[in-house]
mmJSON file of the N, C-alpha and C atoms, coordinates in Angstrom:
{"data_MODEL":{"atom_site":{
"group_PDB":["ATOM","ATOM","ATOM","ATOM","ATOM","ATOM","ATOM","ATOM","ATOM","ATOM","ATOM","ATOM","ATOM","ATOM","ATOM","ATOM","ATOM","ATOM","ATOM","ATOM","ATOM","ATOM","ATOM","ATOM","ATOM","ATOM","ATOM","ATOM","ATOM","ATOM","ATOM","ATOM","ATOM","ATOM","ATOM","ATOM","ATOM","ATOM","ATOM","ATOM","ATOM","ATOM","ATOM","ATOM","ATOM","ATOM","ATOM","ATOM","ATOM","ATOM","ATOM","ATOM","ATOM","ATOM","ATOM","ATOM","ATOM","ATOM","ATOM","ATOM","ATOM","ATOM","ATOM","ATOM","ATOM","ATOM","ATOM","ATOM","ATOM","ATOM","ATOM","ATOM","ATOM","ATOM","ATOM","ATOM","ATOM","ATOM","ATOM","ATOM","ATOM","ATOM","ATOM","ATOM","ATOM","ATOM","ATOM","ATOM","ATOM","ATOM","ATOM","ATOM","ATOM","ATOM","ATOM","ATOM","ATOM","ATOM","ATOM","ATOM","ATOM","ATOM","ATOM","ATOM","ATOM","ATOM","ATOM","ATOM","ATOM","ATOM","ATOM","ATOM","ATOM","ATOM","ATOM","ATOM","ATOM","ATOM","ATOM","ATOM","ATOM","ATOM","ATOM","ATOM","ATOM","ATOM","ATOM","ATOM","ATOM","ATOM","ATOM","ATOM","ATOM","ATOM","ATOM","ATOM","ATOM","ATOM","ATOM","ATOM","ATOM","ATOM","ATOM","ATOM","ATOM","ATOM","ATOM","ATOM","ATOM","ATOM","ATOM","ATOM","ATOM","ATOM","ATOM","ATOM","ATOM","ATOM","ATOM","ATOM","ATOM","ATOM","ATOM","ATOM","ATOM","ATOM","ATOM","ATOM","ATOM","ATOM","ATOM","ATOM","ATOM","ATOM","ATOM","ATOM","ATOM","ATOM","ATOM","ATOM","ATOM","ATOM","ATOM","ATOM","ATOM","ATOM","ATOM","ATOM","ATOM","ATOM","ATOM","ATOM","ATOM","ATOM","ATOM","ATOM","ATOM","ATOM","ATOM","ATOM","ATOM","ATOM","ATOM","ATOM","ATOM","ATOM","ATOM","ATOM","ATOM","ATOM","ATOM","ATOM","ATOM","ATOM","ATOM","ATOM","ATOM","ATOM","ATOM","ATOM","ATOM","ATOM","ATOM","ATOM","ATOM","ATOM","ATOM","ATOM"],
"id":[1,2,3,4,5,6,7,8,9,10,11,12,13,14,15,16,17,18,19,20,21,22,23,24,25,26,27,28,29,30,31,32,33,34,35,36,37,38,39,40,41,42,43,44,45,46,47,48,49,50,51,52,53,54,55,56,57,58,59,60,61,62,63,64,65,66,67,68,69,70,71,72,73,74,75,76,77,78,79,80,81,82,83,84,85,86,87,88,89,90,91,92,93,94,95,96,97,98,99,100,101,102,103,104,105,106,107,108,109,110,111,112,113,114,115,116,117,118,119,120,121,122,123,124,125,126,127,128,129,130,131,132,133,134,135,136,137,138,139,140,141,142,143,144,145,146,147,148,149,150,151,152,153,154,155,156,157,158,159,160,161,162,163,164,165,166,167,168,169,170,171,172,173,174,175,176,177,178,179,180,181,182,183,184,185,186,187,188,189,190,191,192,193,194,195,196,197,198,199,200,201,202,203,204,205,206,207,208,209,210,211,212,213,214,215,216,217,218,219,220,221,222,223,224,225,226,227,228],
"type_symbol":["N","C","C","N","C","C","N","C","C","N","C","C","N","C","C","N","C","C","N","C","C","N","C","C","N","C","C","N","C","C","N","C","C","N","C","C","N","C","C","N","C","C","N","C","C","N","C","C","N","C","C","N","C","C","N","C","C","N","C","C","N","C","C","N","C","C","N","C","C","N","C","C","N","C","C","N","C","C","N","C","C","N","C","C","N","C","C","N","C","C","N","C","C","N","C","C","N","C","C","N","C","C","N","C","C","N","C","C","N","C","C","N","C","C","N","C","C","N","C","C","N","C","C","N","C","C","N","C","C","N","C","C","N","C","C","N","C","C","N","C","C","N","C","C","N","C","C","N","C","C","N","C","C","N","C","C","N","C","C","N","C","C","N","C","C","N","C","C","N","C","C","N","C","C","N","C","C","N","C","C","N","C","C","N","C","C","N","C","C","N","C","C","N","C","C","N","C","C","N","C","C","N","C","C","N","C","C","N","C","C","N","C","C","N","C","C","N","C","C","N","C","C","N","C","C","N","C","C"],
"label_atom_id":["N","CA","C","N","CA","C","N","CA","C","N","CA","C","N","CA","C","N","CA","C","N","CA","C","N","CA","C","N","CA","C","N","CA","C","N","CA","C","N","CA","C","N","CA","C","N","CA","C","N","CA","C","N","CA","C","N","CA","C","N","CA","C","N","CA","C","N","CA","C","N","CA","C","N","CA","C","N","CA","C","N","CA","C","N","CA","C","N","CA","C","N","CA","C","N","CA","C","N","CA","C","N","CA","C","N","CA","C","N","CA","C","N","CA","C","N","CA","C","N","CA","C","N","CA","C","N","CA","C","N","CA","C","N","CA","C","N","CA","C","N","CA","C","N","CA","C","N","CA","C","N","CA","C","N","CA","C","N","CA","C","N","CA","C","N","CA","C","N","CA","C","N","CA","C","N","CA","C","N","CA","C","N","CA","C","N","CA","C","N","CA","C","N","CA","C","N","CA","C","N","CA","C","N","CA","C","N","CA","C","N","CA","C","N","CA","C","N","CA","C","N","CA","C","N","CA","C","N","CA","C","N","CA","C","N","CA","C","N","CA","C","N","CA","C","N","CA","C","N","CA","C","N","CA","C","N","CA","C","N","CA","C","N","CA","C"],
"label_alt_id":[null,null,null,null,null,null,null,null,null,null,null,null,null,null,null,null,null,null,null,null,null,null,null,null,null,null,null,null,null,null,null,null,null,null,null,null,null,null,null,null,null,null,null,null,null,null,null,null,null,null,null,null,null,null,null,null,null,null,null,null,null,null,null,null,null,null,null,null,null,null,null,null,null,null,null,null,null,null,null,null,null,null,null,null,null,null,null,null,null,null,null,null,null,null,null,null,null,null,null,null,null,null,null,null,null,null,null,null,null,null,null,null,null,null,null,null,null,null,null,null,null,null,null,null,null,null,null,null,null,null,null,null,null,null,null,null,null,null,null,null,null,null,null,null,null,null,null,null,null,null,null,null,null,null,null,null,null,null,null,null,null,null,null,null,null,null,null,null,null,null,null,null,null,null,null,null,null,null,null,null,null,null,null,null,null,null,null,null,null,null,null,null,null,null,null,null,null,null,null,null,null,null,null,null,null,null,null,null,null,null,null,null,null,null,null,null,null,null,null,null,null,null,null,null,null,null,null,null],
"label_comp_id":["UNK","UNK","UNK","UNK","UNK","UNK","UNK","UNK","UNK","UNK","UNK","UNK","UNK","UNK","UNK","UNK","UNK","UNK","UNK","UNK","UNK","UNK","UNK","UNK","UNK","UNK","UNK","UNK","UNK","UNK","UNK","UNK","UNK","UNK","UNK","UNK","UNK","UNK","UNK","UNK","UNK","UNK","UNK","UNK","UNK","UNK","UNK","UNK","UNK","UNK","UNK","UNK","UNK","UNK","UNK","UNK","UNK","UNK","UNK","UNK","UNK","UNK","UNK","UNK","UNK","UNK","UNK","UNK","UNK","UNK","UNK","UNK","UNK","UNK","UNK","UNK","UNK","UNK","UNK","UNK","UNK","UNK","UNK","UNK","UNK","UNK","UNK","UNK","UNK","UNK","UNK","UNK","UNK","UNK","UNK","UNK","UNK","UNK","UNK","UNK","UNK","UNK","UNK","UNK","UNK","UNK","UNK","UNK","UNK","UNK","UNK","UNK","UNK","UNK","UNK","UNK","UNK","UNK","UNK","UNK","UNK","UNK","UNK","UNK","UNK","UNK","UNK","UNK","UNK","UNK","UNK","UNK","UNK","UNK","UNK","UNK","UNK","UNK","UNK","UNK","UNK","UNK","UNK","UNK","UNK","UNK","UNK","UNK","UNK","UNK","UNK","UNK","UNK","UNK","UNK","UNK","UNK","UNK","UNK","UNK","UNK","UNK","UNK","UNK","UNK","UNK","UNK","UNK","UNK","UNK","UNK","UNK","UNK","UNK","UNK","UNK","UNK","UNK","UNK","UNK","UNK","UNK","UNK","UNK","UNK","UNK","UNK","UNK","UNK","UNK","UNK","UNK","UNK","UNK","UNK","UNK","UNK","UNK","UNK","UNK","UNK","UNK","UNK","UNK","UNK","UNK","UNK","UNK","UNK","UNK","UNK","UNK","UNK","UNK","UNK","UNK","UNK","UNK","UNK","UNK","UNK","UNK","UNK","UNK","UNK","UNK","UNK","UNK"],
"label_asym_id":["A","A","A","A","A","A","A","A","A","A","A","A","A","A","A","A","A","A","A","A","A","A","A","A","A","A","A","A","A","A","A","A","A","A","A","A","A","A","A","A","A","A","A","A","A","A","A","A","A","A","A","A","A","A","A","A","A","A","A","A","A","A","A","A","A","A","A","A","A","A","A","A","A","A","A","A","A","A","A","A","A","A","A","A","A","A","A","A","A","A","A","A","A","A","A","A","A","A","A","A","A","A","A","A","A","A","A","A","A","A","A","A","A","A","A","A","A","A","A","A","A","A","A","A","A","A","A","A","A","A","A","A","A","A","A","A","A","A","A","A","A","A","A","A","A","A","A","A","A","A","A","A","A","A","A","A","A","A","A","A","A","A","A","A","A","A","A","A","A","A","A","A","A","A","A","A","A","A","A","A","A","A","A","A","A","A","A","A","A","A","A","A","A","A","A","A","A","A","A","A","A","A","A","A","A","A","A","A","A","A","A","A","A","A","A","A","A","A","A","A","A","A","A","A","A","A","A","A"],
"label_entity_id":["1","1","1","1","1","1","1","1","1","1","1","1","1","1","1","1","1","1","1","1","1","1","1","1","1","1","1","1","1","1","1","1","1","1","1","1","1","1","1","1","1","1","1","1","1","1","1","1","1","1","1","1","1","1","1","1","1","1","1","1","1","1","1","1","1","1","1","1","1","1","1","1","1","1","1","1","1","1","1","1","1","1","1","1","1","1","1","1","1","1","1","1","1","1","1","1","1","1","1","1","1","1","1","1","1","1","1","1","1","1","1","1","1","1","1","1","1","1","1","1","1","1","1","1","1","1","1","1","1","1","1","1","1","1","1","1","1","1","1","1","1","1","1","1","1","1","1","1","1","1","1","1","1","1","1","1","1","1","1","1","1","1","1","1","1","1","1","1","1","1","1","1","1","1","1","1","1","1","1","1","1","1","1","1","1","1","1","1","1","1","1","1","1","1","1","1","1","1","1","1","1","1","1","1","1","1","1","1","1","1","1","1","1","1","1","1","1","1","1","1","1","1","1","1","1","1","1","1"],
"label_seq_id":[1,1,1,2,2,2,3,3,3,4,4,4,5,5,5,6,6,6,7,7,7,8,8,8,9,9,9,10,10,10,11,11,11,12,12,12,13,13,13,14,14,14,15,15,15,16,16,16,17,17,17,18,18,18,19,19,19,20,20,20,21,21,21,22,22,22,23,23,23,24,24,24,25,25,25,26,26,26,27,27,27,28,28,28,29,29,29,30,30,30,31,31,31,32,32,32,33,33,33,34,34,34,35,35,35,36,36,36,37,37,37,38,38,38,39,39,39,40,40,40,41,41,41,42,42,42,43,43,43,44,44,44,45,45,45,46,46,46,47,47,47,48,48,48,49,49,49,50,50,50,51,51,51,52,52,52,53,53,53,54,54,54,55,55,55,56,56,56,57,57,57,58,58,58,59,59,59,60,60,60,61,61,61,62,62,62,63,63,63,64,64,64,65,65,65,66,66,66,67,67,67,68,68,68,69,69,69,70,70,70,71,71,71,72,72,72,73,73,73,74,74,74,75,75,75,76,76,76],
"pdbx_PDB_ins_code":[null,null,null,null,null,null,null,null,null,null,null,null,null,null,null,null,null,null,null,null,null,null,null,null,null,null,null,null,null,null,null,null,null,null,null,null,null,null,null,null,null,null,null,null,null,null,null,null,null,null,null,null,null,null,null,null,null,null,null,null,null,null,null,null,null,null,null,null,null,null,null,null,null,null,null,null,null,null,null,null,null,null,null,null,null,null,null,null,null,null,null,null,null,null,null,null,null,null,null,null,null,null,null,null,null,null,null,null,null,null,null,null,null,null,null,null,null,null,null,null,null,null,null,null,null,null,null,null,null,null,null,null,null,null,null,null,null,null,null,null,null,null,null,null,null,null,null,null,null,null,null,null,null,null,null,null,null,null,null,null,null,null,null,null,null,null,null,null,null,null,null,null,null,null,null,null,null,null,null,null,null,null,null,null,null,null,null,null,null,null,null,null,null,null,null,null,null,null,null,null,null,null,null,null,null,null,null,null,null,null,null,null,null,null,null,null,null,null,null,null,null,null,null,null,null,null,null,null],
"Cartn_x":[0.854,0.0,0.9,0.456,1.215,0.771,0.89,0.737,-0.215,-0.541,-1.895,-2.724,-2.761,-3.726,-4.031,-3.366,-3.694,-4.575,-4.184,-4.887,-6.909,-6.178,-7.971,-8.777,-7.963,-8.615,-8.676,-7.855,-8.2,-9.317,-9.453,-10.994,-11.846,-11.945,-13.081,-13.851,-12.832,-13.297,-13.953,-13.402,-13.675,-14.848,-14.836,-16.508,-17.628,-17.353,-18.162,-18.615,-17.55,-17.982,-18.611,-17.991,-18.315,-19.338,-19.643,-19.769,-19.534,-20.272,-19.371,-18.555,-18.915,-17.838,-16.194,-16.239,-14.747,-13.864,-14.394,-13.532,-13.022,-14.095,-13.841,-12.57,-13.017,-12.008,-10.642,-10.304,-9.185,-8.326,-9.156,-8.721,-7.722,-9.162,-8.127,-7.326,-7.584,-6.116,-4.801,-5.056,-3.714,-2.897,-1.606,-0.576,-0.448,0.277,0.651,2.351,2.894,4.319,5.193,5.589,6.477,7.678,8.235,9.599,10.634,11.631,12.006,12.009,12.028,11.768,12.885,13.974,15.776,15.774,15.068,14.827,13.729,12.393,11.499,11.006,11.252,11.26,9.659,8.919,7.38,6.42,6.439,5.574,6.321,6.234,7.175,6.267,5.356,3.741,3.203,2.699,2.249,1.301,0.056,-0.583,-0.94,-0.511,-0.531,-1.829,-2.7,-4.107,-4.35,-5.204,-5.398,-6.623,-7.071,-8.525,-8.741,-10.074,-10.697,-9.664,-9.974,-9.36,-10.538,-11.337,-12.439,-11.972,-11.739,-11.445,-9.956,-9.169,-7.359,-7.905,-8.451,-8.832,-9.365,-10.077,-11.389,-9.816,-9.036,-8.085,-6.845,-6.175,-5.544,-5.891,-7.228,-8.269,-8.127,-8.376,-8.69,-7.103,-6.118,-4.93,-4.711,-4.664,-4.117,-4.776,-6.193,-6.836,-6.311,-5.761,-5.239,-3.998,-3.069,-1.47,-1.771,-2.044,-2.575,-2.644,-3.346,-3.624,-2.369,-1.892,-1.375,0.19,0.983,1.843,2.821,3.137,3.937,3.664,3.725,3.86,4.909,4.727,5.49,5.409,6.2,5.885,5.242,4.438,3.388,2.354],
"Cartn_y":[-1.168,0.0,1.231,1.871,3.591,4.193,5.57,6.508,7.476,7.586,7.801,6.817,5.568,4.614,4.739,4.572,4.423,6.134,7.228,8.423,8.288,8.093,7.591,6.463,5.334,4.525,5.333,6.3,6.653,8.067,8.542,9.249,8.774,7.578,6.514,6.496,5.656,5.44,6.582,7.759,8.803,9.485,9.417,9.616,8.853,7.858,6.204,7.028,6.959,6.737,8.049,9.418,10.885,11.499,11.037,12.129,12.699,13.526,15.227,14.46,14.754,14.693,14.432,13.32,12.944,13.656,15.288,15.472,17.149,16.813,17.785,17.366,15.84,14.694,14.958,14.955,14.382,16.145,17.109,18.792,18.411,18.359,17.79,16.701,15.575,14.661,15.084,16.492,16.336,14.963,14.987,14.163,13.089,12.295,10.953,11.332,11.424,11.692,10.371,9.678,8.347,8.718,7.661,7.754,6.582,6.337,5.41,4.135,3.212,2.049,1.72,1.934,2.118,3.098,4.255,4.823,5.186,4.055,3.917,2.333,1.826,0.402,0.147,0.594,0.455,0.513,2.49,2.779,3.649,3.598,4.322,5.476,5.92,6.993,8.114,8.691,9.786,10.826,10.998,11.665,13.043,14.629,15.749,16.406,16.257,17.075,18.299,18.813,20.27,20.922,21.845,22.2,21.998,22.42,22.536,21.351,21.634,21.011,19.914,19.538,18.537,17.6,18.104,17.7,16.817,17.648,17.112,15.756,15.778,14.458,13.734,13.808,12.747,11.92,12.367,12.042,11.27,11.926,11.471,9.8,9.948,8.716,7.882,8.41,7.423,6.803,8.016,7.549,5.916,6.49,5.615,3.763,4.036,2.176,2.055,2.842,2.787,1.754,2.788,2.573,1.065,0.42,-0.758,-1.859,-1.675,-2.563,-2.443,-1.142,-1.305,-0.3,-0.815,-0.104,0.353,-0.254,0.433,0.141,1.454,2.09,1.858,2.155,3.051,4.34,4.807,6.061,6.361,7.391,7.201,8.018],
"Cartn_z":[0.0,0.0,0.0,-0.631,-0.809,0.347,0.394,1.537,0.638,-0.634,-1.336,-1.094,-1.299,-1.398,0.185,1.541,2.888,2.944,2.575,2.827,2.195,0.892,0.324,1.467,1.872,3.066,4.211,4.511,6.044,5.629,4.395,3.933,3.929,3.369,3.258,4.408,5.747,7.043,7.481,7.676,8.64,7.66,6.646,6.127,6.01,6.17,6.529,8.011,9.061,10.508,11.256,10.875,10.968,10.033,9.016,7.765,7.076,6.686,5.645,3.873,3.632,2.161,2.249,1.601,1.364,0.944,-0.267,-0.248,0.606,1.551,3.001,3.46,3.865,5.031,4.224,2.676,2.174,2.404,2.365,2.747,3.941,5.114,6.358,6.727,6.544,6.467,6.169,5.205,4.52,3.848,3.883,3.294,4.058,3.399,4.675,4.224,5.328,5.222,5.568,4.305,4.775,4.942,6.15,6.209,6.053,6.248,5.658,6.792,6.5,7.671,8.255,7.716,8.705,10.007,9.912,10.803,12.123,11.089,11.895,11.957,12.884,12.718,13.356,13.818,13.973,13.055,13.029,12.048,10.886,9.567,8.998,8.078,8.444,8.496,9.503,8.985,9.412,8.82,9.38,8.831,9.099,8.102,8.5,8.625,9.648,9.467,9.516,8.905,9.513,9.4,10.385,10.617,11.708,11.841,13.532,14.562,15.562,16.453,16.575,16.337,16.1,15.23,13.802,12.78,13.197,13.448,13.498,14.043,15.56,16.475,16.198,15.42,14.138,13.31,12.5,11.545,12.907,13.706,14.766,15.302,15.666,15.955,14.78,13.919,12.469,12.451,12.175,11.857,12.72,14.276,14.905,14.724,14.596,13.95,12.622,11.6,10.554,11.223,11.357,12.051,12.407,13.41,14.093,12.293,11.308,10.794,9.82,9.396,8.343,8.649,9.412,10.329,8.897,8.092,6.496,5.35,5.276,3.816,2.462,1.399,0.384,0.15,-0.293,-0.785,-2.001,-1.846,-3.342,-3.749],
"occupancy":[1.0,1.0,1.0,1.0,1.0,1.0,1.0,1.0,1.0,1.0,1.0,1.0,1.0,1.0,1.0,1.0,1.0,1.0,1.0,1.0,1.0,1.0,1.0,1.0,1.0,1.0,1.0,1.0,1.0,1.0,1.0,1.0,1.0,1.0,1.0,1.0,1.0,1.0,1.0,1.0,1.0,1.0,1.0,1.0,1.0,1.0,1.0,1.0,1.0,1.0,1.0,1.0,1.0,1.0,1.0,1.0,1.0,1.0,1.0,1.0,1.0,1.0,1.0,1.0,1.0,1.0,1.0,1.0,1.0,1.0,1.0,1.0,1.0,1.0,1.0,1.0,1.0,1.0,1.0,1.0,1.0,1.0,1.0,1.0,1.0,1.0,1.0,1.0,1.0,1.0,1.0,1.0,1.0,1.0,1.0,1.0,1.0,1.0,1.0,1.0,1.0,1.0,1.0,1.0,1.0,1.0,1.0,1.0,1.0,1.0,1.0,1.0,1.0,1.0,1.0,1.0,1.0,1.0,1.0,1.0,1.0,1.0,1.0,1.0,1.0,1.0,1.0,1.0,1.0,1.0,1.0,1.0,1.0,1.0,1.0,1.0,1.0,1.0,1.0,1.0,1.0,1.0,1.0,1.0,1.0,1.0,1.0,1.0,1.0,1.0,1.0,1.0,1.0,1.0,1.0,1.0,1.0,1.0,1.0,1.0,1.0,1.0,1.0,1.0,1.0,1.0,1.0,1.0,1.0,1.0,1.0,1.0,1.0,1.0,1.0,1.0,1.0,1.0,1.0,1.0,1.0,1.0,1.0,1.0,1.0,1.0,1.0,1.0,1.0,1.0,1.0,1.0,1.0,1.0,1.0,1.0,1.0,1.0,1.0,1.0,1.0,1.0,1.0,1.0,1.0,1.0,1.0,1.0,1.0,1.0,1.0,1.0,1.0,1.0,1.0,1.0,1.0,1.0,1.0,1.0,1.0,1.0,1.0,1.0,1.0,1.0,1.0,1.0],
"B_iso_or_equiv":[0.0,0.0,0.0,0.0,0.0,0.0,0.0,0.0,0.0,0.0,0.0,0.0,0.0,0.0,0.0,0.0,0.0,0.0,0.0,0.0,0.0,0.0,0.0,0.0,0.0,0.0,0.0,0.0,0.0,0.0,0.0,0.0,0.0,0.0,0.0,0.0,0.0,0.0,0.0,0.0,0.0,0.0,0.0,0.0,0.0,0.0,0.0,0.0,0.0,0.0,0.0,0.0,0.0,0.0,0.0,0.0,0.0,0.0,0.0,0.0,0.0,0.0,0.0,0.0,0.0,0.0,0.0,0.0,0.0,0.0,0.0,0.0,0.0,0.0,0.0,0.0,0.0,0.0,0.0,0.0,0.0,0.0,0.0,0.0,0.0,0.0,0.0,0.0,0.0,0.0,0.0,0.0,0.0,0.0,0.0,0.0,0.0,0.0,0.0,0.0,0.0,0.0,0.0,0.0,0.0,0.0,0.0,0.0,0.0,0.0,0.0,0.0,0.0,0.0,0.0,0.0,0.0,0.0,0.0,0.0,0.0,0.0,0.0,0.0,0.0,0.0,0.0,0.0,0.0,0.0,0.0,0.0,0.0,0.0,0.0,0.0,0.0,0.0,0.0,0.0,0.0,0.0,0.0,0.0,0.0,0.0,0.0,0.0,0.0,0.0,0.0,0.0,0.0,0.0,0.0,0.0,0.0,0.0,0.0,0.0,0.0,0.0,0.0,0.0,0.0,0.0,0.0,0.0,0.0,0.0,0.0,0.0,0.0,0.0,0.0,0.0,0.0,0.0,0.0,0.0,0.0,0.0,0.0,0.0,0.0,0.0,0.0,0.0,0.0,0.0,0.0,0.0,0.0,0.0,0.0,0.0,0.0,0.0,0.0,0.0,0.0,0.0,0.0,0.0,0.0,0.0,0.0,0.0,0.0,0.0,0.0,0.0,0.0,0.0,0.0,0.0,0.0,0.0,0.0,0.0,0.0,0.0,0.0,0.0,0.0,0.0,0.0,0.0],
"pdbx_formal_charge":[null,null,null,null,null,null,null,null,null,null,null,null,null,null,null,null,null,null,null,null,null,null,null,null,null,null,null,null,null,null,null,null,null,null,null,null,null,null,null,null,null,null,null,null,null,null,null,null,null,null,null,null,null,null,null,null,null,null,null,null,null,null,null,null,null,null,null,null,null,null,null,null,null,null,null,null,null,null,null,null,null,null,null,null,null,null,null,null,null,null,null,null,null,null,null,null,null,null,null,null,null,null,null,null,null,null,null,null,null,null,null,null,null,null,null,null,null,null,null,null,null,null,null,null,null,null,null,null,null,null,null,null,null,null,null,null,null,null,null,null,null,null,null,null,null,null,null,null,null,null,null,null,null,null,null,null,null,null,null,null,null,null,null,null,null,null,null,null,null,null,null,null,null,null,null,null,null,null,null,null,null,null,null,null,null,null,null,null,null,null,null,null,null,null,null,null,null,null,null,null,null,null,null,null,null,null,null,null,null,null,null,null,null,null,null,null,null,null,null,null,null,null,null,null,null,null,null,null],
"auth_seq_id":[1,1,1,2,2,2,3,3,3,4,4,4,5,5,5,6,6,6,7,7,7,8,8,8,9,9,9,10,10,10,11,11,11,12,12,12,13,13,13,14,14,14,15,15,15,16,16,16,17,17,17,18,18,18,19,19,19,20,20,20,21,21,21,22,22,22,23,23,23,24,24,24,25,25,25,26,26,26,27,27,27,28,28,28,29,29,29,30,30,30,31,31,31,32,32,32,33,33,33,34,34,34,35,35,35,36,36,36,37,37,37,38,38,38,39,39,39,40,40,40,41,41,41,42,42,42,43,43,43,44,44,44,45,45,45,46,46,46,47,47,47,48,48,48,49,49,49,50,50,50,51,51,51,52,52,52,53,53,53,54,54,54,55,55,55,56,56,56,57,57,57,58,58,58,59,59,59,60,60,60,61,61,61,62,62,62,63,63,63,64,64,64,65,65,65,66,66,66,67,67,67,68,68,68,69,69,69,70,70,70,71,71,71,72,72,72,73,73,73,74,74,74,75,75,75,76,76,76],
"auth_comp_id":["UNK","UNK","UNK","UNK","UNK","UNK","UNK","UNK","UNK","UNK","UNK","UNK","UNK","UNK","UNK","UNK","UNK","UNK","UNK","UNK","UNK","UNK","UNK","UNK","UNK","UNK","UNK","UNK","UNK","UNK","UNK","UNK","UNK","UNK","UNK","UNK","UNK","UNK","UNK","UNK","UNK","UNK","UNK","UNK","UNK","UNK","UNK","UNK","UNK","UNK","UNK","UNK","UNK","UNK","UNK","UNK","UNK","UNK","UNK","UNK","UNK","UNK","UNK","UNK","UNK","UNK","UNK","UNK","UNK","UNK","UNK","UNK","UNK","UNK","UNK","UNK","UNK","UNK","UNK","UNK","UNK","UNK","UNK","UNK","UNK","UNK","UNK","UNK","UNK","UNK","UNK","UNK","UNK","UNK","UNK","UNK","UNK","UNK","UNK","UNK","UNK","UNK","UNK","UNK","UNK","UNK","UNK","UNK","UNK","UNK","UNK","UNK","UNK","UNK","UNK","UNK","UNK","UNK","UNK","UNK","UNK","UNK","UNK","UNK","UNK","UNK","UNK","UNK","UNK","UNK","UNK","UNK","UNK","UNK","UNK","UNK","UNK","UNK","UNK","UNK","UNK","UNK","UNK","UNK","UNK","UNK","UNK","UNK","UNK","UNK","UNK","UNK","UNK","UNK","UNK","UNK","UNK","UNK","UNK","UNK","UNK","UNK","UNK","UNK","UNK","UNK","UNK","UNK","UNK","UNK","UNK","UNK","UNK","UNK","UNK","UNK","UNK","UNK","UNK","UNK","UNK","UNK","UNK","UNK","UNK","UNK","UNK","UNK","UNK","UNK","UNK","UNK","UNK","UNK","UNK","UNK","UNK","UNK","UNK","UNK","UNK","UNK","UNK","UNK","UNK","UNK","UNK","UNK","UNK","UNK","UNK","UNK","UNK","UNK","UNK","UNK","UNK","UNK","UNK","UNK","UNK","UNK","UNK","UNK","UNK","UNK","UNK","UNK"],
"auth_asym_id":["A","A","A","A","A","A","A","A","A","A","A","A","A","A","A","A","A","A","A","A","A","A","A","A","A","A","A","A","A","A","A","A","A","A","A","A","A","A","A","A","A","A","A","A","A","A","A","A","A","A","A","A","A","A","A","A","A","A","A","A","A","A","A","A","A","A","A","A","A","A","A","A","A","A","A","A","A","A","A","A","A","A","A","A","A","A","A","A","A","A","A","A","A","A","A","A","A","A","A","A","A","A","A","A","A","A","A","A","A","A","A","A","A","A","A","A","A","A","A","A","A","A","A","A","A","A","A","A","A","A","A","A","A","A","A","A","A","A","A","A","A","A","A","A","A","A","A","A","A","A","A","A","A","A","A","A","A","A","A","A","A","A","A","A","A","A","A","A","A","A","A","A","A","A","A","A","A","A","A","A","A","A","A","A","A","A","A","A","A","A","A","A","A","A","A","A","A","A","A","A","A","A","A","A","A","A","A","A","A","A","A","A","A","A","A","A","A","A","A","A","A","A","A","A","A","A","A","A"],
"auth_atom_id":["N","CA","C","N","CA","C","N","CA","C","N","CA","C","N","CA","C","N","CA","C","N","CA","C","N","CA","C","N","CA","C","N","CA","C","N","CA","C","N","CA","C","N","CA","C","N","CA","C","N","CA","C","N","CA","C","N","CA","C","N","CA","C","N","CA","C","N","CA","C","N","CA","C","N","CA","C","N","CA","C","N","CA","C","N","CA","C","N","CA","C","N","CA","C","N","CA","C","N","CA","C","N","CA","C","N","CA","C","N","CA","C","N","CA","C","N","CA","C","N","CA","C","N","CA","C","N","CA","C","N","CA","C","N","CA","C","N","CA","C","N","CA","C","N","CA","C","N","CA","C","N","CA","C","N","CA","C","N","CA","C","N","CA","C","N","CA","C","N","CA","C","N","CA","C","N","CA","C","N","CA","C","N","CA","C","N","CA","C","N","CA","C","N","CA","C","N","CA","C","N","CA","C","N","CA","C","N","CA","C","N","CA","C","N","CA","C","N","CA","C","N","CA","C","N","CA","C","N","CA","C","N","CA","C","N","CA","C","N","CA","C","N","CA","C","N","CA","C","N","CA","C","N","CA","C","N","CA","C","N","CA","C","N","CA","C"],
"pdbx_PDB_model_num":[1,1,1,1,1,1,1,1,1,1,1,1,1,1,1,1,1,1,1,1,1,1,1,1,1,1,1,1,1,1,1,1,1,1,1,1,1,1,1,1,1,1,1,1,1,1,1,1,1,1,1,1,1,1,1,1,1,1,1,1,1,1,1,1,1,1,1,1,1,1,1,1,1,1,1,1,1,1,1,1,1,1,1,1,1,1,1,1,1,1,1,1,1,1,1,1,1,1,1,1,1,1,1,1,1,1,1,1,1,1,1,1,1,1,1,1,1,1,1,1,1,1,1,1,1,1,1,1,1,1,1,1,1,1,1,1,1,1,1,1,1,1,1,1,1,1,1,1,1,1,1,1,1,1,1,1,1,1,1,1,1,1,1,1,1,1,1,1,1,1,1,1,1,1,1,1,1,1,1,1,1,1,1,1,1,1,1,1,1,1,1,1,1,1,1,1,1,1,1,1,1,1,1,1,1,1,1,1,1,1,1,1,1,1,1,1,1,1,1,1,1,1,1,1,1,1,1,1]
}}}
């Protein structure tokens, strides 16, 4: 999975489970910022949100059941 393909899944979810238009959610998600897995031996992801402080914690939340299933990425 890319870090495009995991962002469209972590839009999906959080408009499935919250609401609002996907392409509200994909505004705030922002990017998924990969890093390289030599330096991050857990998770090698990250997702930049931005917007309400509602919003960030909605994506934060999402991120983290993301993280759990699908701990790395590619870049993409």
């Amino acid at each position: 999975m890319t870090g495009t393909e995991l962002r469209d899944l972590l839009v999906r979810e959080i408009a499935r489970t919250h609401g609002g238009g996907a392409q509200r959610w994909r505004k705030v998600a922002g990017t998924i910022k990969v890093y390289s897995r030599d330096t991050h031996a857990h998770c090698n992801w990250e997702a930049r949100p931005t917007g309400t402080a509602f919003e960030i914690a909605v994506v934060e939340r999402a991120s983290d059941g993301l993280r759990a299933r699908h701990p790395f990425v590619e870049a993409g």
